[in-house]
C-alpha positions in Angstrom: 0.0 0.0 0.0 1.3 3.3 -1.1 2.4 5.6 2.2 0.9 8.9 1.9 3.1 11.6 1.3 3.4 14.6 4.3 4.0 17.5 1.6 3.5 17.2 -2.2 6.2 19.9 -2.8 8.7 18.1 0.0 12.2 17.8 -1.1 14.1 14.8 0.4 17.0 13.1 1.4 17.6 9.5 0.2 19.7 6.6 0.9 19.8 3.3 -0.4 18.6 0.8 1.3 20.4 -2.4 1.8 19.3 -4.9 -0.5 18.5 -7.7 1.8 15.4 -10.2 1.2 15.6 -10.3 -2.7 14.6 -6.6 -2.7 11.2 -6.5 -0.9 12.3 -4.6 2.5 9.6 -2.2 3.6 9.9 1.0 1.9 10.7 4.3 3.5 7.5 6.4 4.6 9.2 9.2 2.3 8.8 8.1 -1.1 11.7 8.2 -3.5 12.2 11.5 -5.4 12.5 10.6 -8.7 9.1 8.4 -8.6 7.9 11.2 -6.8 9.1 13.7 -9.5 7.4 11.6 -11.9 4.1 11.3 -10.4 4.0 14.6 -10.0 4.6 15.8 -13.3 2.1 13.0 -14.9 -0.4 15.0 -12.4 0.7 18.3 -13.7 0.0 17.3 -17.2 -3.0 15.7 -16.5 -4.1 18.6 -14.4 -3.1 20.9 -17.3 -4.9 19.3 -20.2 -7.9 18.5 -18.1 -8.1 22.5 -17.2 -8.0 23.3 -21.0 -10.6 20.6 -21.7 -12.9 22.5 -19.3 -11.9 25.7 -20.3 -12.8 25.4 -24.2 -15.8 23.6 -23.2 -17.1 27.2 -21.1 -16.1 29.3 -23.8 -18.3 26.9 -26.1 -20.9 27.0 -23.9 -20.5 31.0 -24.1 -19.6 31.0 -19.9 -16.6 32.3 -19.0 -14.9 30.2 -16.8 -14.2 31.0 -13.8 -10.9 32.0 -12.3 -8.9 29.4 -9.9 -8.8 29.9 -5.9 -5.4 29.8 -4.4 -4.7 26.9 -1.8 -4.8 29.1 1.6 -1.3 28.7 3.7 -1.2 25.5 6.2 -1.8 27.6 10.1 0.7 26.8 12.5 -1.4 24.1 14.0 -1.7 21.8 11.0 2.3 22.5 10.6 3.1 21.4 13.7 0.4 18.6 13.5 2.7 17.5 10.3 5.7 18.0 11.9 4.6 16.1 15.7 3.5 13.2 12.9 7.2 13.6 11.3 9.0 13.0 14.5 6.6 10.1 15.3 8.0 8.7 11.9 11.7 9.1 12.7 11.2 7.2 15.9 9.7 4.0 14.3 12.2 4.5 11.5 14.8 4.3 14.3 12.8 0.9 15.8 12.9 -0.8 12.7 16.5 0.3 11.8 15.4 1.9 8.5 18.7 3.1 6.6 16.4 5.6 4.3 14.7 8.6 5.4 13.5 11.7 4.0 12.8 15.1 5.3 9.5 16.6 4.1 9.4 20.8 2.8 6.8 21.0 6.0 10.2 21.3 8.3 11.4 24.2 6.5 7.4 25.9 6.3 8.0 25.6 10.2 11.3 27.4 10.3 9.4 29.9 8.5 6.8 30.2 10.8 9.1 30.5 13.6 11.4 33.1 11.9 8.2 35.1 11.4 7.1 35.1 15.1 10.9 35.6 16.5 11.0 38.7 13.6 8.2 39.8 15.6 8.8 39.6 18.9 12.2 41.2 17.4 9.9 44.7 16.6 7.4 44.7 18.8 9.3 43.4 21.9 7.8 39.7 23.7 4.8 40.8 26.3 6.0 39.6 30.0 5.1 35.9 31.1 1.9 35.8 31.9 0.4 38.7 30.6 -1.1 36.7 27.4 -0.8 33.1 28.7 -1.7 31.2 25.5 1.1 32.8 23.6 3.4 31.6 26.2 2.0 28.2 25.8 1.9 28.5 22.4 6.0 29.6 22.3 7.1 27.2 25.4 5.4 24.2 22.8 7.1 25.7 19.6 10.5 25.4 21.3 9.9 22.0 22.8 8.9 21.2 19.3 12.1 22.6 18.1 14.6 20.7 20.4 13.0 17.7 19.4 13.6 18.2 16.0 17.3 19.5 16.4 17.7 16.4 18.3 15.7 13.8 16.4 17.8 15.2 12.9 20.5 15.4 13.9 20.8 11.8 15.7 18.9 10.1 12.5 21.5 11.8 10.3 24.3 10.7 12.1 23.2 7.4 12.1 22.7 6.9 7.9 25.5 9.0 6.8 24.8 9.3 2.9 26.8 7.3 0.4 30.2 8.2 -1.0 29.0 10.2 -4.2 28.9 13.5 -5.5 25.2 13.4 -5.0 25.6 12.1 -1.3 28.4 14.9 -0.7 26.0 17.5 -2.1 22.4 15.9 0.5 25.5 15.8 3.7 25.9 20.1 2.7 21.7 20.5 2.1 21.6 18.1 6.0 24.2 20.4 7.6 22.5 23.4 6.4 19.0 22.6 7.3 20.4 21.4 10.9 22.2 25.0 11.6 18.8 26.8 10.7 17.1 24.6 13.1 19.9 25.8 14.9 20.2 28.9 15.1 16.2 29.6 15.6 16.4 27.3 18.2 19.3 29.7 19.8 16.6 32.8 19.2 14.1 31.3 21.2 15.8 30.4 23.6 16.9 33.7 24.1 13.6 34.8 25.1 12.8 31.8 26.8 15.9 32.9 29.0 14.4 36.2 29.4 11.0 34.6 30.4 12.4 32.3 32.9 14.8 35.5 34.5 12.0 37.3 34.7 9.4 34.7 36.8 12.6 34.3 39.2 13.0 37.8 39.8 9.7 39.5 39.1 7.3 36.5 41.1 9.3 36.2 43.5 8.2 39.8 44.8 4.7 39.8 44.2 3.7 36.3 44.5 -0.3 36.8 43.6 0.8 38.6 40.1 1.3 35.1 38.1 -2.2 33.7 38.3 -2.6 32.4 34.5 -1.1 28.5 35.0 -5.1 27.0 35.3 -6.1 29.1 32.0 -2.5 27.6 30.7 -3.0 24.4 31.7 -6.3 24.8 30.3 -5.7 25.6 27.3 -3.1 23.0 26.8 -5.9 19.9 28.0 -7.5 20.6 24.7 -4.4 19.9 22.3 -5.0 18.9 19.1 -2.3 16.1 18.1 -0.5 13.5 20.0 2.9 15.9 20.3 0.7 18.8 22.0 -0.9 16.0 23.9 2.2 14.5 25.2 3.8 17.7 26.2 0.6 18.3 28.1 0.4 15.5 29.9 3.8 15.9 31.4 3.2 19.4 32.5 0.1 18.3 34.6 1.9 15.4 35.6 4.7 18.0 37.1 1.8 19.9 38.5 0.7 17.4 40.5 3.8 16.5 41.8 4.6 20.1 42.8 0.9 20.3 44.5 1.6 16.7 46.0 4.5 18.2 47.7 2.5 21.4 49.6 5.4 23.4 49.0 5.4 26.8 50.8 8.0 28.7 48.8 8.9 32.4 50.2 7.8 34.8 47.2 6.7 32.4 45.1 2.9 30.8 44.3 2.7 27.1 42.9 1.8 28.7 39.5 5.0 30.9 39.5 6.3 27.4 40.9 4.5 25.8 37.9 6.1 27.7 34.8 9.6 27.9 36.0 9.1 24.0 35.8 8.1 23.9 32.3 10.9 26.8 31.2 13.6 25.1 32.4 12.3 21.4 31.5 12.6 23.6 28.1 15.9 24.7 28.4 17.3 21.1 29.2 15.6 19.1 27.2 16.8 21.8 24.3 20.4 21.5 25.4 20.7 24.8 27.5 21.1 23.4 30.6 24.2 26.1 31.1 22.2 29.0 30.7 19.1 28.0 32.7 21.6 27.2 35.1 23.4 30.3 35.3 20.2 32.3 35.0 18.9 30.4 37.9 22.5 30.9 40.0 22.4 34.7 39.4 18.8 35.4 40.7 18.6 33.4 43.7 22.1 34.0 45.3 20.3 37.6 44.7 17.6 36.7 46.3 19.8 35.1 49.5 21.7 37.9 49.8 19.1 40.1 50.2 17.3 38.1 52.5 20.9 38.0 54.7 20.9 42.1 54.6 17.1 42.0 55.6 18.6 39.9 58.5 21.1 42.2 59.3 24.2 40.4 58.0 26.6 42.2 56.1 29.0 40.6 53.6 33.0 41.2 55.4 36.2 40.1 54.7 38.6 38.5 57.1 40.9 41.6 57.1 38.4 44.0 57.0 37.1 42.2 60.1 40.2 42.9 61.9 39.2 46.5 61.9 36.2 46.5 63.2 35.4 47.7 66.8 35.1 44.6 69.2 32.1 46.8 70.6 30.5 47.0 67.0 30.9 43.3 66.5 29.6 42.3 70.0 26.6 44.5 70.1 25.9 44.3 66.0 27.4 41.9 64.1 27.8 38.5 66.3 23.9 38.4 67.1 23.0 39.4 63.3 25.3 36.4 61.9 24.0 34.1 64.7 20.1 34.8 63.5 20.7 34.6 60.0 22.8 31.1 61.1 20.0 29.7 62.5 17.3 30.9 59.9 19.3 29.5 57.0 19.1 26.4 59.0 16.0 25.9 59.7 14.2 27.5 57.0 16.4 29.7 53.7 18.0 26.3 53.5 15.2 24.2 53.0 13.4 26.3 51.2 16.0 26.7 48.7 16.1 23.1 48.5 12.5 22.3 47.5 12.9 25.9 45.4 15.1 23.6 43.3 13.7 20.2 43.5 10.5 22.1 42.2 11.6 23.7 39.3 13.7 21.1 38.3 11.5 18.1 39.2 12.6 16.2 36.5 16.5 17.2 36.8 17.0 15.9 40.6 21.2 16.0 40.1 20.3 19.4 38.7 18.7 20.7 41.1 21.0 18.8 43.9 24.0 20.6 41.8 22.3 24.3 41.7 21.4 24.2 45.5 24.8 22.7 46.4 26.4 26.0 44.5 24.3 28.5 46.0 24.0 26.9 49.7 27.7 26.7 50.0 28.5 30.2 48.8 26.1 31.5 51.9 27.8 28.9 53.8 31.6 30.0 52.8 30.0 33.8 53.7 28.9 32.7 57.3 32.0 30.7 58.0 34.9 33.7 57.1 33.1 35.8 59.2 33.4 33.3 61.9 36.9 32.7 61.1 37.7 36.5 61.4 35.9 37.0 64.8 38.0 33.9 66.3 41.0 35.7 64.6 40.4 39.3 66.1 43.1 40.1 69.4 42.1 38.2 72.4 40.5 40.0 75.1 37.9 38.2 78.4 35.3 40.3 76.9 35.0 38.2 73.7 34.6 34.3 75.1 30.9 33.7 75.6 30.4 36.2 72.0 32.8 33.5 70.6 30.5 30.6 72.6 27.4 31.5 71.3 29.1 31.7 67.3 30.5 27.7 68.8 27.4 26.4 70.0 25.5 28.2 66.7 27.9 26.3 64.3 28.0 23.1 66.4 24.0 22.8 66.3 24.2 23.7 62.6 26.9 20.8 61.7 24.9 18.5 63.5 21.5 19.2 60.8 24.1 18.8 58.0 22.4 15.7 56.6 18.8 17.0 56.9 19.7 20.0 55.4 22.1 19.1 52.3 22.6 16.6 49.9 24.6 13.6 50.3 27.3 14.9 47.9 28.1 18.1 49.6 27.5 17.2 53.3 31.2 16.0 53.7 33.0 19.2 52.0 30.7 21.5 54.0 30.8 19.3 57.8 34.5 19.4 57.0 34.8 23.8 56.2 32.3 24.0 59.4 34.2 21.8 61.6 37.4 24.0 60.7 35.7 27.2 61.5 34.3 25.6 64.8 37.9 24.6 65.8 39.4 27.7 65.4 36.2 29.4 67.4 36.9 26.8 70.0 40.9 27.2 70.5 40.1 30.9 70.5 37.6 30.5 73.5 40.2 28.0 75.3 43.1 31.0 74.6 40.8 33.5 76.0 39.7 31.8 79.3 43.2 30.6 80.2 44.1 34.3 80.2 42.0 34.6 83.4 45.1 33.2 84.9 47.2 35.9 83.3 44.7 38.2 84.7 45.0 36.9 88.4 49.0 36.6 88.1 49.3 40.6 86.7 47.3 42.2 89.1 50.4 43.8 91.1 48.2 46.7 92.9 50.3 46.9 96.1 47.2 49.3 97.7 44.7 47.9 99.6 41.1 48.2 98.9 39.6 50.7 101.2 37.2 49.0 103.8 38.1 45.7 103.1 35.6 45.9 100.8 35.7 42.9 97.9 38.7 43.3 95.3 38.1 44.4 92.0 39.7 41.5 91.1 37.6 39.1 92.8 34.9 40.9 91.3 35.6 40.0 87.5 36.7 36.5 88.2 33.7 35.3 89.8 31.2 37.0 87.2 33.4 36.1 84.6 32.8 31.6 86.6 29.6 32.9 87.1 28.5 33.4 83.5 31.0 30.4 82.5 28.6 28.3 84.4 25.9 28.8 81.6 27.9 27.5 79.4 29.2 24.8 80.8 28.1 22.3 79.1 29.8 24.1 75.6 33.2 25.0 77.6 33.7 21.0 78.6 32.8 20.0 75.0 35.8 22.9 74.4 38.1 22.0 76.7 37.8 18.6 75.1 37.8 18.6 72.0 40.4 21.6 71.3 42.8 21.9 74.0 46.1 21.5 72.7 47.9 21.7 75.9 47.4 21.0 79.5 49.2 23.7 81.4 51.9 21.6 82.7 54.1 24.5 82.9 51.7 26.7 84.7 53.4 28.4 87.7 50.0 27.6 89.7 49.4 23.9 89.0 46.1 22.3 90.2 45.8 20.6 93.7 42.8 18.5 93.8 43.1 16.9 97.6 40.0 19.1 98.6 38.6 18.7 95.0 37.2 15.2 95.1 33.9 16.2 94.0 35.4 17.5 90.8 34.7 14.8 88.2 34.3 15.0 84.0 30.5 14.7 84.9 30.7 17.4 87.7 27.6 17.5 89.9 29.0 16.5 93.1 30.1 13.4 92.3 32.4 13.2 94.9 34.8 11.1 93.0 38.6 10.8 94.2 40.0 9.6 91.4 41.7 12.8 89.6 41.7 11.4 86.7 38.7 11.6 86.0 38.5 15.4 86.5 37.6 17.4 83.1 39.9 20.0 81.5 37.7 22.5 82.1 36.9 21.8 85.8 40.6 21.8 86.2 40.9 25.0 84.6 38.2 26.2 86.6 40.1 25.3 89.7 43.4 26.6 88.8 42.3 30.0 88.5 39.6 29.8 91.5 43.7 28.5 93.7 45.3 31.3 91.7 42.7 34.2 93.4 42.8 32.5 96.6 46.6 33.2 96.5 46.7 36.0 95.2 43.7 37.9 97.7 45.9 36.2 100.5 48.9 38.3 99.3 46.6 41.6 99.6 45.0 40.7 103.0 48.9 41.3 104.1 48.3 44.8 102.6 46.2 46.0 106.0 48.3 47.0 108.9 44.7 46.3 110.9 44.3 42.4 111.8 40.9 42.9 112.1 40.3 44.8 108.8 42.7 42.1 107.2 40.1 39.2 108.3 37.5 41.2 107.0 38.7 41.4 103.8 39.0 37.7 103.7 35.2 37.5 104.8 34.3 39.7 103.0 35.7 38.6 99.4 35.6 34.8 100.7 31.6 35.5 101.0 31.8 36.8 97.6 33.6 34.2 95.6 31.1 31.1 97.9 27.7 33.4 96.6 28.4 33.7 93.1 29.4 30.2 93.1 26.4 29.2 94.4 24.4 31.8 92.3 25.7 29.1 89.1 24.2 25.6 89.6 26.3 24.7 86.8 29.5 26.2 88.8 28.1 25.0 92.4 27.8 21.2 90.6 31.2 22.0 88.8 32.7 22.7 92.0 31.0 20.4 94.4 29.5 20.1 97.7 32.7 19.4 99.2 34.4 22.6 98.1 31.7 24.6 99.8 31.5 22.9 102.9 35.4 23.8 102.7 34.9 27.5 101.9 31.9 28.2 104.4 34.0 26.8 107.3 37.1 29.2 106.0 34.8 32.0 105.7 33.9 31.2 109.8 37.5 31.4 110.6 37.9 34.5 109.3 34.8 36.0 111.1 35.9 34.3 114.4 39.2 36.0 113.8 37.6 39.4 113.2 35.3 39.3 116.0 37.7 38.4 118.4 40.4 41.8 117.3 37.3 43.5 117.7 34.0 43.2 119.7 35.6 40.8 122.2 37.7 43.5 123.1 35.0 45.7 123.8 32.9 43.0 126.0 36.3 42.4 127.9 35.6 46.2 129.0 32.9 45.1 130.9 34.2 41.9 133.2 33.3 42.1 136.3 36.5 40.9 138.0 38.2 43.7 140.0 34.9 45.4 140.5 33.9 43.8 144.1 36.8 43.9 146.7 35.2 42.4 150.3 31.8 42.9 148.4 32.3 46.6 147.9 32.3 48.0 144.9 35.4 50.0 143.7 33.5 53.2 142.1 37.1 54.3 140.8 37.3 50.8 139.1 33.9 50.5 137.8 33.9 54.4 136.1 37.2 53.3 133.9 35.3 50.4 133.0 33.0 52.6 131.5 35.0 55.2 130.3 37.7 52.3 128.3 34.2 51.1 126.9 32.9 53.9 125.7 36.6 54.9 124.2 36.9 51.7 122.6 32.9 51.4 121.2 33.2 54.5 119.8 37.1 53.9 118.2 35.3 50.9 116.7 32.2 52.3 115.2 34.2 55.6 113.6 36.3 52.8 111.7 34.0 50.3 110.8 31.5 52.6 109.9 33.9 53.1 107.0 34.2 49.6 106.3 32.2 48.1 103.1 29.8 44.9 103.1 27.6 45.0 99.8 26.0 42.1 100.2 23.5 42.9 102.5 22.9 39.5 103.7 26.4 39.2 105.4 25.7 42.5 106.7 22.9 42.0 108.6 24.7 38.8 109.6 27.7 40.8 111.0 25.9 43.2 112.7 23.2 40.4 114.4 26.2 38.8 115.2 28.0 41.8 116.7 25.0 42.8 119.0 24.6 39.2 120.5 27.9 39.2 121.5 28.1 43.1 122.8 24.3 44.1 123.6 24.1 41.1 126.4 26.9 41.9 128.0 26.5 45.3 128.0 23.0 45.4 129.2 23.9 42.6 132.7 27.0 44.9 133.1 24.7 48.1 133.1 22.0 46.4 135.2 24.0 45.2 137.7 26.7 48.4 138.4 24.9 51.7 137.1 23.4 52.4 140.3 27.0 52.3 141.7 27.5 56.0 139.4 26.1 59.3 141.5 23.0 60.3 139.5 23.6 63.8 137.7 26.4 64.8 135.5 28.4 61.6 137.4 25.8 59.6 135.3 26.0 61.4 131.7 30.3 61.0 132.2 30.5 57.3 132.4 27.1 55.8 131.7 26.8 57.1 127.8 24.8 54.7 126.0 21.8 52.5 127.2 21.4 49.3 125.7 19.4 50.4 122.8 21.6 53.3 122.0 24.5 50.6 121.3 22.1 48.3 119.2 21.6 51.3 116.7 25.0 52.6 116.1 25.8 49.1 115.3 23.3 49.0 112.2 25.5 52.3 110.9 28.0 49.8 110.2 29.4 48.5 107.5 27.8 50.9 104.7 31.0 52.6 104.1 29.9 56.2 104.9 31.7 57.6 107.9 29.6 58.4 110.3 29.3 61.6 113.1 31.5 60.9 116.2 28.7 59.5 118.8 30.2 61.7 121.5 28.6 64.9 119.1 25.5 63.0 118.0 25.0 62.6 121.6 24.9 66.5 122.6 
């Protein structure tokens, strides 16, 4: 049966077939030329003689006959009907390993069609995505339609190179000319395709409601007319649904937006422009993340620059931006970016793997210099727990590093973030070691005035204090980046009182020092180093008293704050503050007894009765020593400093119990023995309650009026 051919005016390109089976293989669908020639000639003739015949016969008749109507030009649709039923044709030519093929006039009619509509987009400039949705239907299927036909050609040809003739020389120059036309409009349309695709990324992506068209598109490509426009339909819904199946909630973008960069770049790649999809694709969203980062605060910085920075700027500005935008790329640009890709390139996976890999680890690289430069700036105590919360940021992030990446890019990233979380870490072990440096350069040779708690002491112990709240980080520190263990420290650790002092802390109680943690041992080093060195400026007071005091005083300090941290109180045990409470009631025994039991030792009654008569003489320099005395001590230690107010009105309850008894049994029993009048005013100067109140003006470091003149 004789094939109908697709184009009576088609020219073709032949090959002979191989003569197997006696000569009876299946012919081409594309008849042979010459027979074709012939046939078409015998049908001109015919034509031509059978239009005379007709003619004479009107004129005969006395009719004029009338004139011919043109053949209209094929539409677009029954071109690419032809050329959809072409390709079909090359692919069961392919099956059944045909050697002969032929390519119908239709596929240059198209070329011309195309031409025309690029030579108008040329003049009058393409309307934006969306704006007419069935010419962008209409264009995305022309350049599918295209690549297939570049591709189909050019893989046909290849395969039945022509014979070695002039004739097959001269069909091999007519192939290579019709395949760079094909070419080349191919090239034009993608252009614009480019354009489109740009322009969804960029345009969408700020006004997500804009791009509402995709259900009139899809629409309008449910009712295709052949199988090509049928196929290509089918795969977009079946893209459609996969993006819907997926709920994705893309920032800036709605499923339609979503929908049409999925059938753009599905264009692109299946044309062969893979590259410059790609690189469109690069360009807009690392755009897109870097704005987002600025709307996070983060700020693109070099290492060096960095170094020039303000440790007050970076502490206050900088470090929290970079630790937020950390932590949102984490848990949500990251993902997002991921299904961005996996979406648009739903039938690309490595694609899509390969585009977010690129533009995830350029944000990454971003993050991780500026990390690098912080741990990098001069150390000062200031910077550790800025430099923690950077640690703790990374070390949550490294730990999502599967969840968040593909396969192929989760080693080289763990492996840049673990070097960035090193450096942090040896930075924040150089830092806190320093505290020793601190304690062993603090050469002040004057005491502090009152007794009051040392500067010193003071930054140590809020320095521990806020080191307890990150324990938990500075043991996985100490661990995992110490490089050296202090063995030539000139205050090295003794752990006899330390038991308690274990790798798990808490109060363990453990003996065994080998189990202690670096960072507990660290933590002790320095807490034996300020112990030392507030020893050294007790020696500073001339005053035993006042140098007891001081040892209260800061000893109480140092024991609160401790126990202010549970993480420090657990680090340093039950043990140690069982220690350090019974030190700190040495020291107030001490005190007390250079002190008040002087004053009570005023008032003993031994001497007083001599053959049960009271010496007067006696008892009235009794008095007047206690008065001296209580006075002296109240104009010092009025001047003395307790802050916390707690140990204040501990010292001061524990001052009157010991002077306000004896006092008021000493007055009871031997006032009477003092003449009444100005005899009584001399020697008996206080009463009981008198004393009890100028003992609550101690200790608030305000020197206070002489009694003798508050009294008058």
């Amino acid at each position: 049966m004789e094939e109908k051919n697709l184009d009576e005016n088609s020219s073709s390109f032949t090959c002979k077939q191989n003569d197997n089976n006696s000569g009876e293989m299946p012919r081409s669908p594309m008849e042979d030329p010459a027979e074709t020639d012939a046939k078409q000639n015998d049908e001109i003739e015919k034509t031509v003689n059978e239009g005379n015949h007709a003619k004479e016969k009107e004129e005969v008749d006395g009719v004029e006959a009338p004139p011919e109507s043109e053949s209209p030009l094929p539409c677009i649709e029954k071109v690419s009907e032809d050329i959809d039923e072409f390709l079909v044709s090359l692919v069961e030519q392919k099956e059944k390993e045909a050697t002969s093929f032929g390519v119908p006039g239709l596929v240059e009619r198209f070329l011309d069609l195309m031409e025309d509509k690029i030579a108008k987009y040329d003049v009058e400039g393409k309307a934006k995505w969306g704006e007419l949705p069935e010419e962008d239907a209409s264009f995305l299927e022309s350049i599918t339609r295209i690549s297939k036909l570049m591709k189909s050609l050019t893989l046909q040809m290849d395969s039945t190179p022509p014979p070695p003739s002039f004739e097959g020389e001269e069909i091999k120059g007519t192939k290579d000319s019709l395949v760079n036309r094909i070419g080349l409009v191919q090239q034009r349309m993608m252009l614009y395709l480019e354009e489109d695709f740009r322009y969804l990324l960029e345009e969408s992506r700020n006004n997500p409601t804009k791009l509402d068209h995709g259900g009139n598109q899809n629409q309008n490509q449910n009712h295709a007319y052949h199988k090509g426009k049928q196929v290509v339909s089918e795969q977009h819904e079946l893209n459609h649904e996969k993006i819907e199946e997926s709920d994705h909630d893309f920032p800036g973008y709605s499923n339609d937006a979503i929908l049409n960069l999925n059938k753009i770049a599905g264009a692109m790649l299946c044309g062969g422009y893979q590259s410059e999809c790609s690189q469109v694709y690069i360009i807009s969203r690392r755009n897109a993340l870097e704005e987002s980062l600025h709307k996070l605060g983060f700020e693109k910085i070099s290492i060096d620059e960095m170094q020039k920075v303000q440790w007050e700027t970076l502490a206050r500005d900088m470090v929290p931006a970079w630790i937020n935008t950390f932590k949102q790329c984490a848990s949500m640009y990251f993902s997002n970016e991921r299904k961005l890709a996996e979406a648009v390139f739903v039938e690309h996976p490595n694609v899509a793997a390969g585009l977010f890999s690129n533009l995830s680890r350029g944000v990454v690289i971003q993050l991780l210099n500026f990390a690098e430069g912080a741990a990098m700036t001069k150390r000062a105590g200031e910077k550790l727990f800025k430099l923690l919360d950077m640690y703790e940021t990374l070390r949550d992030v490294i730990s999502k590093l599967d969840e968040l990446f593909p396969e192929e890019c989760v080693k080289e990233l763990k492996t840049e973030m673990t070097l960035a979380k090193c450096r942090l870490g040896e930075a924040t072990i150089s830092i806190f070691c320093d505290l020793e440096i601190s304690i062993k350069s603090e050469t002040v040779k004057t005491p502090v005035p009152g007794g009051a708690v040392h500067p010193l002491t003071r930054y140590i112990m809020n320095y521990l204090n806020i080191a307890g709240d990150y324990r938990e980080t500075l043991e996985q520190v100490f661990k995992e980046h110490s490089k050296f263990d202090h063995v030539d420290s000139t205050s090295s650790p003794h752990h006899e009182n330390d038991d308690n002092i274990s790798g798990g802390g808490g109060g363990s109680n453990n003996d065994d020092n080998k189990d202690v943690s670096p960072f507990a041992a660290q933590v002790t080093r320095v807490m034996e180093l300020l112990d030392t060195s507030l020893e050294g400026k007790a020696k500073l007071y001339r005053d035993i008293a006042l140098s007891n005091f001081f040892m209260m005083n800061n000893g109480r300090y140092i024991l609160q704050k401790i126990k202010g941290s549970s993480e420090m109180a657990r680090l340093m045990g039950d043990t140690w503050c069982r220690k350090r409470s019974s030190e700190l009631r040495t020291y107030h025994k001490n005190y007390q007894r250079e002190t008040w039991n002087r004053v009570v030792a005023c008032l003993t009654h031994e001497g007083l009765n001599v053959n049960g008569k009271v010496q007067k003489l006696v008892l009235k320099e009794r008095f007047k020593s206690f008065n001296a005395l209580f006075d002296e001590i109240h104009r010092t230690q009025s001047t003395w400093v307790v802050k916390d107010e707690q140990l204040q009105s501990e010292l001061r309850v524990s001052i009157c119990a010991v002077v306000i008894p004896a006092y008021r049994s000493f007055l009871g029993r031997f006032a009477q023995y003092i003449d009444p009048g100005r005899q009584t005013e001399k020697y008996v100067k206080y009463q009981a309650e008198d004393i009890e109140t100028y003992i609550d003006d101690l200790f608030d470091g305000k020197p206070h009026q002489s009694i003798g003149k508050r009294k008058t």
